[in-house]
N, C-alpha and C positions, 0 to 999 in steps of 0.2 A: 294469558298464555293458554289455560284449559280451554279457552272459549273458543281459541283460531283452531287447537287440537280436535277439537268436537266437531266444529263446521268441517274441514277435512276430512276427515275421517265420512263424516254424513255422505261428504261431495263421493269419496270412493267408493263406498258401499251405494248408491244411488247409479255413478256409472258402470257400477257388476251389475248391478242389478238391470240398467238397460241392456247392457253387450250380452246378457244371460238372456233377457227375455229375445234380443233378434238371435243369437242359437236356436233357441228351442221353434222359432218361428223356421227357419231355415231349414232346421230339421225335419220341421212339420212339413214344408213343402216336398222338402225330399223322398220321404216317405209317399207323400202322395204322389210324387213322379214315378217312382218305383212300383205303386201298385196299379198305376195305371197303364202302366206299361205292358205289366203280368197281364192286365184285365183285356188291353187290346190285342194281346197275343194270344188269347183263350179267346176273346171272342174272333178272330182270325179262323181258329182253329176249329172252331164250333157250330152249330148250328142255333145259337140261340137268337133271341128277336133284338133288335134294335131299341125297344120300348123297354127293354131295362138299362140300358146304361147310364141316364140320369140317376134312378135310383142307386145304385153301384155306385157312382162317381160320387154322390152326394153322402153315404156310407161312408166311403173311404176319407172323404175329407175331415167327415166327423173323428173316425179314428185317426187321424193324422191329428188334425186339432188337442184333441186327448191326451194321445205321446207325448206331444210338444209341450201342452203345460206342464203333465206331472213330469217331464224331462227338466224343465227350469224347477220346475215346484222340491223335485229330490235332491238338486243340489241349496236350495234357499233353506232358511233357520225358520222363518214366518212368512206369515203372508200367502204362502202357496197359491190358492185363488185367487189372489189379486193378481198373481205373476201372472199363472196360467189365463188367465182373463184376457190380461196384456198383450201375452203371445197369440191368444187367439185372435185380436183385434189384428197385433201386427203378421199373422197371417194372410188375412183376409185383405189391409193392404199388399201384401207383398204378392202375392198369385194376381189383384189386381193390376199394379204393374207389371207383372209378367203379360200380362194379357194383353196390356197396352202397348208395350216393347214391341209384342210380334204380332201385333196387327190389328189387333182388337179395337174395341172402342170401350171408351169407360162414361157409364151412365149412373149418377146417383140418385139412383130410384126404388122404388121398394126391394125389388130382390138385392139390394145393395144392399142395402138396410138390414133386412132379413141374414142374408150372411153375418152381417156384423153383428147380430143380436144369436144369432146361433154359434159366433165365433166366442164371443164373451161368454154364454152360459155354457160352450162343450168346454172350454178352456179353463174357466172357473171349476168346472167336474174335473178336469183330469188336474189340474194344478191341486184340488184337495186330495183325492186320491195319491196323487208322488209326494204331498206333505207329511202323509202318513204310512208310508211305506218304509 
């Protein structure tokens, strides 16, 4: 009887802890729509060069990734960079399929890679960061 209570229990805190880390990913993207939106409307507005906007974009994402872990990592008990890892990964899927949906192509290739390895150590930083907050 303790033993089926335990595996239960495990199975529930295991599916918060997935539907928490696609929030904080969801969130993550949001915020990156939103600042990108700001960013094309200043650059709209502005005279600045076109040779920044990867850097910018590539910024924003990082701070997007960030939120998002220490976003799951403040509501979790433990773990925090593990979550925020997690979310940083299922970011980097999830703006991938976005990309794919409307038109894009998806290629698993180093810059693929590279995201995913920048998703995991920003998301790992901001998930410690909201664990200790």
């Amino acid at each position: 009887m303790v033993r089926k209570s335990t595996a239960r229990q495990e199975k529930t805190s295991l599916l918060n802890d997935i539907l928490s880390i696609l929030k904080g990913s969801v969130f993550a993207v949001v915020i990156t729509l939103i600042f990108i939106i700001l960013f094309a409307a200043v650059m709209q507005l502005s005279t600045l060069p076109e040779s920044i906007i990867r850097p910018v974009v590539q910024v924003l994402r990082i701070l997007s990734i960030a939120a998002g872990g220490a976003f799951v990592a403040r509501k979790a008990e433990s773990r925090g960079w593990i979550k925020g890892a997690a979310t940083g990964v299922f970011y980097v899927l999830l703006v991938s399929l976005i990309g794919v949906v409307s038109g894009g192509q998806f290629s698993f290739d180093r810059i693929f890679i590279s995201d995913l390895l920048m998703g995991i150590v920003v998301g790992a930083i901001g998930g410690a960061i909201g664990i200790n907050t």
